[in-house]
C-alpha positions in Angstrom: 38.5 -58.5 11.8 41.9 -56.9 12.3 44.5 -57.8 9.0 47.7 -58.7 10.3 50.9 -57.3 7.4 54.1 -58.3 9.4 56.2 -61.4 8.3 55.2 -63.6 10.8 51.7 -64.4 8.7 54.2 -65.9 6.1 56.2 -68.3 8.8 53.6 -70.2 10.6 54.7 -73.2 9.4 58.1 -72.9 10.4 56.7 -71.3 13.9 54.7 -74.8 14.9 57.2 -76.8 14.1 58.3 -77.1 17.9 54.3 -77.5 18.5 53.9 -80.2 16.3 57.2 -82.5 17.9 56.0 -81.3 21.7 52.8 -82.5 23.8 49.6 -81.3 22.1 47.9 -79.9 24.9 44.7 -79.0 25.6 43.1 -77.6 22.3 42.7 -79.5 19.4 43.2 -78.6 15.5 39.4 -79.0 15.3 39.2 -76.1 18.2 42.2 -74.1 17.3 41.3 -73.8 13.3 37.3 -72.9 14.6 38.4 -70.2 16.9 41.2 -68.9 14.4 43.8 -68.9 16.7 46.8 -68.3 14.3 45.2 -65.1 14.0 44.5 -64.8 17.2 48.7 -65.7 17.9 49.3 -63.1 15.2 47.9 -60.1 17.2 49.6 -61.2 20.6 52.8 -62.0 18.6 55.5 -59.5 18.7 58.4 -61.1 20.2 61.7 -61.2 19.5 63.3 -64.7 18.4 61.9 -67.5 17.3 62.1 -69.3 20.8 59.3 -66.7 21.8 57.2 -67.1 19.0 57.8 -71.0 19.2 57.1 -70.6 23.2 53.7 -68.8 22.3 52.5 -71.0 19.8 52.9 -73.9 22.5 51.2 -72.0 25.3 48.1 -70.6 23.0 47.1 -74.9 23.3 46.5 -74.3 27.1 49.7 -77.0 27.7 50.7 -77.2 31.3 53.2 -74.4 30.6 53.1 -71.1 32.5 54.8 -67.7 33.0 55.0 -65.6 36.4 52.7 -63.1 36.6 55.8 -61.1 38.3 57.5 -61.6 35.4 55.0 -60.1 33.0 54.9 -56.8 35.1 58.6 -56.6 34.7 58.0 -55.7 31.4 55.2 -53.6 31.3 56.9 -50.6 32.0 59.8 -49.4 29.9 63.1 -50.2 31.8 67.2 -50.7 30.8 66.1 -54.2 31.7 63.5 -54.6 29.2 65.9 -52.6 26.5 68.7 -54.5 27.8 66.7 -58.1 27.4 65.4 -57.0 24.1 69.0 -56.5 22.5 69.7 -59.8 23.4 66.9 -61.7 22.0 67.3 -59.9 18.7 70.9 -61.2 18.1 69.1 -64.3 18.4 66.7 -63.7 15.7 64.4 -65.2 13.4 66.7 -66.9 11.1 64.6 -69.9 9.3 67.0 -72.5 9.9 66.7 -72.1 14.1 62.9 -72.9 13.9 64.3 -76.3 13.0 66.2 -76.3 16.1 63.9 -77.9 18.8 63.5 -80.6 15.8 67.1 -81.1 16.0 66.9 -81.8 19.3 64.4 -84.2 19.4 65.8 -86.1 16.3 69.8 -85.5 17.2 70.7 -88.8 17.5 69.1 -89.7 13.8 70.8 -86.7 12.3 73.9 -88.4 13.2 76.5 -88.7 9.6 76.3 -91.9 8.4 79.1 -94.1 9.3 80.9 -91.9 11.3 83.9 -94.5 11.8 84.4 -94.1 8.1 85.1 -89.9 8.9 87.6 -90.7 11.6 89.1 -93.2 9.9 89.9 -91.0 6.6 91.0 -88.2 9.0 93.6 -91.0 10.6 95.1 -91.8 7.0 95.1 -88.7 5.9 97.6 -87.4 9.1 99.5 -90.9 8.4 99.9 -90.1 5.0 100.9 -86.9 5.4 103.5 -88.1 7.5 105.0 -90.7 5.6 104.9 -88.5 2.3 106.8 -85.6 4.1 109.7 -88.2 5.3 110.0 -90.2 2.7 108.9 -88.2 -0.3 107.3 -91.1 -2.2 105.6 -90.1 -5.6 102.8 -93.1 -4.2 102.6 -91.7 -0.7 101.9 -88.3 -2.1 99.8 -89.3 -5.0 97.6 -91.3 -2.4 97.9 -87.9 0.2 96.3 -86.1 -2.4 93.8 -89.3 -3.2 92.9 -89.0 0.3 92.5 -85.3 0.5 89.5 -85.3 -2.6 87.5 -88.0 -0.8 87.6 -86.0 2.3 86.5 -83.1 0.2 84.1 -84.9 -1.8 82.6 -86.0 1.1 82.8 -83.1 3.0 80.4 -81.1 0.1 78.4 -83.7 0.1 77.7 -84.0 3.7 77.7 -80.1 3.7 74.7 -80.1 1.1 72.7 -83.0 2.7 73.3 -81.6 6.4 73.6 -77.8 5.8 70.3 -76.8 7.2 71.1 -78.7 10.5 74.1 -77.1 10.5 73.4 -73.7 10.4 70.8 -74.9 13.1 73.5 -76.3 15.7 75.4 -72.9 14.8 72.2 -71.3 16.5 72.6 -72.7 19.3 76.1 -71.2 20.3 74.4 -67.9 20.2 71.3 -69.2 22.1 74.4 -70.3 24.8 76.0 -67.1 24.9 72.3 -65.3 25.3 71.1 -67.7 27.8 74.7 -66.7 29.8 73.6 -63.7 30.1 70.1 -63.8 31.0 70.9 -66.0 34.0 73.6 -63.4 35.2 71.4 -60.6 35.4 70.3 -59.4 38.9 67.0 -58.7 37.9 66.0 -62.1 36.2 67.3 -64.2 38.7 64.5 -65.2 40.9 62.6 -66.3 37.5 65.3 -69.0 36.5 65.7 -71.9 38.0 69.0 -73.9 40.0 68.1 -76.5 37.2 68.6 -74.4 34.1 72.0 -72.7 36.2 72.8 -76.7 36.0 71.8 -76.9 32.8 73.9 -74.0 31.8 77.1 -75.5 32.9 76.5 -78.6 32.1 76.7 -77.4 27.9 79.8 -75.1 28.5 82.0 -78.0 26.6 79.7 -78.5 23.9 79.6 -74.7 23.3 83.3 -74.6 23.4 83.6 -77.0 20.3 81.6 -74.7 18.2 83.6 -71.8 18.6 86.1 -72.6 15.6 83.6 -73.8 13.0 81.1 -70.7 13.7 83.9 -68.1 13.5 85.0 -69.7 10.1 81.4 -69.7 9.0 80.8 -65.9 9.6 84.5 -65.7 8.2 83.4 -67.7 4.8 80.5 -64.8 4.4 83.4 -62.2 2.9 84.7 -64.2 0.2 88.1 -63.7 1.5 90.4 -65.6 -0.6 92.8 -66.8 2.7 89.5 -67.3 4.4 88.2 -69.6 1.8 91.6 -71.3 1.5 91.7 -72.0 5.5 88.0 -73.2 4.9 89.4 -75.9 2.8 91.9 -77.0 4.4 89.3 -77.3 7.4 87.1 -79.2 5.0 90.1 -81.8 3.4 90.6 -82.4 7.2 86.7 -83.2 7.5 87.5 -81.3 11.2 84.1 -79.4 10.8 82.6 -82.4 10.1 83.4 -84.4 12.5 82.7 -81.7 15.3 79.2 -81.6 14.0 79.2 -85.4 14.6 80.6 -84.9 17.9 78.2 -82.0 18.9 75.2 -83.6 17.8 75.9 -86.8 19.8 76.2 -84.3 22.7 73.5 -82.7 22.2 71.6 -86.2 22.4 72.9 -87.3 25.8 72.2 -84.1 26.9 68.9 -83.3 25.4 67.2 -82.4 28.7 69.7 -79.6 29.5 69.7 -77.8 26.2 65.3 -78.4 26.1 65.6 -76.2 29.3 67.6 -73.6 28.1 65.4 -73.0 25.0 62.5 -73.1 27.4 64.1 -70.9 29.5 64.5 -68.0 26.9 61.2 -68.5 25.0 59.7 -67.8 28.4 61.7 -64.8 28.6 60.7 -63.4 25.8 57.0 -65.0 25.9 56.4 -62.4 28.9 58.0 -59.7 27.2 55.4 -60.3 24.4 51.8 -60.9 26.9 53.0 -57.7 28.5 53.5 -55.5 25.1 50.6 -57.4 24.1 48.8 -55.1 27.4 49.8 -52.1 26.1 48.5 -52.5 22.6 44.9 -53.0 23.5 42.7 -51.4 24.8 40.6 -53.7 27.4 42.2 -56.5 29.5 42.5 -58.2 32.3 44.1 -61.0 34.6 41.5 -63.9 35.0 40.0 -65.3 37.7 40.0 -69.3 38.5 37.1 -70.6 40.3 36.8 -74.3 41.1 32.4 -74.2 39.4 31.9 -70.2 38.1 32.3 -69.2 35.2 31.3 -65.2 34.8 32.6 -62.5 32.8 31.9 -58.4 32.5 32.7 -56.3 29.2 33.9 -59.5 27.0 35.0 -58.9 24.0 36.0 -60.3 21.0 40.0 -59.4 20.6 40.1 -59.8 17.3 37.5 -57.3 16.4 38.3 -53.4 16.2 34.9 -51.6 17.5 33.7 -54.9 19.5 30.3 -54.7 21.7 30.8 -55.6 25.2 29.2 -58.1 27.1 28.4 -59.3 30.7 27.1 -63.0 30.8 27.4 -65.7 33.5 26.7 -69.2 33.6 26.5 -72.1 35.7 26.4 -74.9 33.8 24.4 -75.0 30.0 23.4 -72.7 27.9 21.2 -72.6 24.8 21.8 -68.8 22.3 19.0 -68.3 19.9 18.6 -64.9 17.5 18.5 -63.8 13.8 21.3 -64.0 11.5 24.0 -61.9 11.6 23.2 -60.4 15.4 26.3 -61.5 16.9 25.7 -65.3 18.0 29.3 -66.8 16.6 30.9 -64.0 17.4 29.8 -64.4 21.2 30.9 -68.0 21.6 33.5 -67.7 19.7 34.9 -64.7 22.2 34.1 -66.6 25.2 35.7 -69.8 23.9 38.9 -67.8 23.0 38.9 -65.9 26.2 38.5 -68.6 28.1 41.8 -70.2 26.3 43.9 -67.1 26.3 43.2 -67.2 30.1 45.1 -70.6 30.6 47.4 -70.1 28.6 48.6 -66.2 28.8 47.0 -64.8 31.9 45.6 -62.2 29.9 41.6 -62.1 28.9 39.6 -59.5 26.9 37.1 -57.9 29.5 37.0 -56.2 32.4 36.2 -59.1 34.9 36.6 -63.1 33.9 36.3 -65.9 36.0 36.5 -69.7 35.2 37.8 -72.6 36.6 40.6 -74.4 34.8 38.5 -76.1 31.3 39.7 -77.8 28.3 37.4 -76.0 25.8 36.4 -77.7 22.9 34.5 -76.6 19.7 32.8 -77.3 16.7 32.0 -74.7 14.4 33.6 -73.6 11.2 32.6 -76.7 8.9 32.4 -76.5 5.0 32.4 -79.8 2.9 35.7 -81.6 1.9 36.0 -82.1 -1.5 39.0 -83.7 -1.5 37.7 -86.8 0.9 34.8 -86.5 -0.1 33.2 -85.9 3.1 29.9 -84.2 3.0 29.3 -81.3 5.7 26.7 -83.2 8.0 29.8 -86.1 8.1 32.5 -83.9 9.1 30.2 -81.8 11.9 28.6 -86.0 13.0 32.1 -86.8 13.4 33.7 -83.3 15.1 30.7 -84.1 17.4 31.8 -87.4 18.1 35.4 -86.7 19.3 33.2 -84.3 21.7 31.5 -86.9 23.4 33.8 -89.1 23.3 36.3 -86.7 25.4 33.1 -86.3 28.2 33.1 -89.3 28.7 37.0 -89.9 28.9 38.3 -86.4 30.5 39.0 -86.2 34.2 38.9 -82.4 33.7 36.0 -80.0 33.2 35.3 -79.7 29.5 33.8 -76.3 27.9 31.5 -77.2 24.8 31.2 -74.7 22.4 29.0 -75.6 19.2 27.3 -73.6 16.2 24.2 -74.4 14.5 24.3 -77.7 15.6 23.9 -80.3 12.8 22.6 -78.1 11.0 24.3 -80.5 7.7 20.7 -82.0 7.6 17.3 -82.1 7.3 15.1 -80.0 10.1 13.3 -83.8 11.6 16.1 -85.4 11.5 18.6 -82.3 13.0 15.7 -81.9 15.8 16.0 -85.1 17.1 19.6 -86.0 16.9 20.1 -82.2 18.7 17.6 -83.1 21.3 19.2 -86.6 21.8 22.7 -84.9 22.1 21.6 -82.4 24.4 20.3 -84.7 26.5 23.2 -86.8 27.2 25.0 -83.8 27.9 23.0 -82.8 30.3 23.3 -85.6 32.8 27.2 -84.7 32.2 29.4 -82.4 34.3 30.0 -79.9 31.4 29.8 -76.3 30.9 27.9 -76.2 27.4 26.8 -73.8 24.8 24.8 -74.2 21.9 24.0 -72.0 19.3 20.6 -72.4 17.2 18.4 -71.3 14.9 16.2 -74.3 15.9 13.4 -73.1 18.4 12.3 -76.7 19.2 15.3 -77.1 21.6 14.7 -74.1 23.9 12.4 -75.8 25.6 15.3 -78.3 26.7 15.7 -79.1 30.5 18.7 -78.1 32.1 19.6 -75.3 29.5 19.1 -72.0 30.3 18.0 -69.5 27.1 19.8 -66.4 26.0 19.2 -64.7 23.0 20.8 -61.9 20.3 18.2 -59.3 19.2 17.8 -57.2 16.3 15.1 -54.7 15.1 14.2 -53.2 11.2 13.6 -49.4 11.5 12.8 -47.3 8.8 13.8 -50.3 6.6 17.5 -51.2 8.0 18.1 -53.6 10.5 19.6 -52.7 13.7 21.6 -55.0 15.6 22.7 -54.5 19.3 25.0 -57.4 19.1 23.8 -57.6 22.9 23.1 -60.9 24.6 19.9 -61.1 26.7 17.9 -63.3 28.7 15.2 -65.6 27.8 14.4 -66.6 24.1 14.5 -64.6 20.6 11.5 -64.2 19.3 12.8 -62.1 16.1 13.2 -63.4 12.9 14.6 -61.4 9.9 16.0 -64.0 7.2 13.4 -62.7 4.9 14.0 -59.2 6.1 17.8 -59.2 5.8 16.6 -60.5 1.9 14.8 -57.6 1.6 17.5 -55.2 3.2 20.0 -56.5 0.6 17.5 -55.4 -2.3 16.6 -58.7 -3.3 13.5 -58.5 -6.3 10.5 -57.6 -4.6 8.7 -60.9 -6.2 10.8 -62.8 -4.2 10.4 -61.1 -1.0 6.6 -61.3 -1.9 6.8 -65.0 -2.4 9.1 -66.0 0.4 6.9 -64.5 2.8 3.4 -66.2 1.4 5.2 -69.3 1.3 6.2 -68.8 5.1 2.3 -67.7 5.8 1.6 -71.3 3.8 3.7 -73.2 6.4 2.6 -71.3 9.7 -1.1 -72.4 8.1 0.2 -76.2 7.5 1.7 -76.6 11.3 
């Protein structure tokens, strides 16, 4: 597997955030953390804010989110408009607080200060007092002046401390304005935005405006100027940054639909910017194919995987993948499963030729025991099963079913039967299915069809192929692989007189 060393490994939590508050699509967590598809993200990840990385994230769960194929090309080639675009993007950056930003907008109107009246009011009596104290020089009026002046400032740090994060956030956005100005200006990115985000555009221009002020003062505040920090209390006595934030954010919530566009707008910018780098860094791809019933492929491969082994397979309906350990079962379904997704979702596959018809792909796969609920294996893999069936017979689209070993948590009678039950009802179902199994007493299934991974021992070393064929596997190395790791020889010896034992038994 490919090792992934640049910072975005260290920021995935902040990089679902926006995930986690949108629609969850198509693949579950089940599915996504089978497949490892935050490494997969890592290796098409390369963009350049956090709206792209945010914008991928989303579109890796097969949401109903797309990006031109036109627009992709655009960036293929090196251009001033891809230089140009890229500049842009970078100002916007990867500062931590913006991943919080699509949060903020979902949440503005509960990140509203509390009692706001009780800002403006202070603000009122502090310009009243201010005005009485200056005409009629009262020792009171200018003793409650300055009374009023350290609330405001008390409450100003306070707020400042308890808010700061959202803060910095809403500063983001200005930028993300100015950017977004600029992308919908430019001749050559015109036809890929839409009349409603140009409305959206102008419908933010006041909200932008307010910000100007407080974000000048806050880049300002970064040079320890003493004027600049004496201006930035004054600004704080007079709680005016405060109360902008108030006014902005309230803004911001009537107006959520515009700004949700703009965002959208850039991290699709900058999403195509990515799938298309993402071309030029690997070696094999290819645009899918959609098909309302086929699903073929030609050279596959696994993009995760440095020196992967091609593979041609097509399908119509169920499948059943028998072989030895280690020949390349896992890593088969688990490349067709992620191909099929990265299809949906990036127009971008791992082969040569792939065609599918749209698919919500489901898996189960990558189980361990949980010792923290206590949940034995067999429990977890019963229940990932479960939501499986329980989306056939609920889903009004076509469902992809991916499974390894299948309940393999228990004992062979028992795993047997339940697997043949299973397979059964599946098979009456209008699913594309693929099982992988060590269990030879389901190949005789009706309506699966058998493949099978090979491998041979020559001159004591086992070769794989990593090669899917037809029909079913009649090789069988556990004890062989055993005996290829250097295993003591009496336990080879025994292992395979106990295996003569049961052959005798059967």
């Amino acid at each position: 597997m490919k090792e992934f060393y640049y910072d975005a490994k260290d920021r995935m939590n902040l990089v679902r955030r926006m995930h986690e508050k949108m629609s969850p699509g198509k693949v579950d967590d089940i599915t996504w953390n089978d497949l490892e598809l935050d490494q997969v993200f890592l290796e098409v990840n390369h963009g350049e804010c956090f709206l792209g990385e945010q914008y991928l994230y989303h579109m890796l769960h097969c949401s109903d989110v797309n990006i031109p194929e036109d627009l992709i090309e655009e960036f293929e080639e090196e251009s001033k408009l891809k230089t140009s675009i890229k500049d842009r993007l970078k100002k916007i950056g990867k500062m931590t607080e913006s991943y919080y930003l699509y949060e903020l907008l979902k949440d503005s109107d509960m990140l509203l200060i509390d009692n706001g009246w009780l800002i403006n009011l202070l603000q009122i009596t502090l310009v009243i007092l201010g005005i009485m104290a200056i005409v009629t020089q009262s020792p009171f009026l200018i003793a409650a002046l300055v009374g009023n002046g350290l609330i405001n400032l008390t409450i100003y740090l306070f707020v400042k401390r308890k808010y700061e994060i959202f803060i910095n956030t809403m500063m983001s956005f200005k930028e993300i304005y100015d950017i977004a100005g600029r992308l919908i200006k430019n001749d050559s990115l015109k036809k890929y935005i839409s009349d409603e985000e140009r409305r959206a555009y102008k419908n933010l221009k006041n909200l932008s405006r307010m910000m100007v002020g407080v974000i000048s003062r806050k880049r300002a505040s970064f040079t320890g100027d003493a004027i600049t920090m004496l201006v930035e209390y004054i600004y704080a006595v007079l709680l005016y940054d405060i109360a902008i934030y108030n006014i902005v954010m309230k803004g911001i919530y009537k107006k959520e639909k515009d700004v949700l566009l703009l965002l959208t707008m850039i991290g699709r910018i900058d999403c195509a910017m990515n799938i298309a780098e993402y071309r030029g860094r690997i070696d094999k791809w290819c645009t899918p194919e959609f098909s309302d019933s086929q699903l073929k492929m030609e050279g596959l491969v696994h993009p995760l995987i440095e020196k992967p082994v091609e593979n041609d397979f097509s399908i119509d309906n169920k499948v059943i993948i028998t072989g030895p350990n280690a020949a390349g079962k896992s890593t088969f379904i688990k490349a067709l499963a992620i191909c099929a997704i990265l299809a949906q979702s990036i127009n971008t596959v791992t082969a040569t030729k792939f065609i599918l018809p749209k698919m919500t792909v489901m898996t189960c796969m990558a189980l361990r025991d949980d010792v923290i609920s206590h949940e034995s294996y067999y429990y977890r893999e019963a229940n990932y099963i479960k939501r499986i069936l329980e989306e056939v017979s609920e889903s009004k689209e076509k469902l992809f079913i991916v499974i390894d070993e299948i309940l393999k948590g228990t004992n062979t009678t028992e795993r047997v039967a339940a697997s043949k039950a299973i397979l059964n009802y599946l098979e009456e179902k209008d699913v594309y299915v693929i099982i992988a199994t060590h269990d030879m007493e389901l190949t005789s299934q009706r309506g699966y069809v058998n493949f099978h991974f090979d491998s041979q021992i020559l001159e004591n070393e086992i070769v794989f192929d990593y090669k899917i064929h037809e029909g079913v596997s009649s090789s069988k190395n556990a004890i062989a692989l055993l005996e290829y790791l250097q295993y003591p020889k009496e336990i080879i010896t025994n292992a395979r007189s106990y295996l003569n034992e049961n052959r005798r038994s059967i």
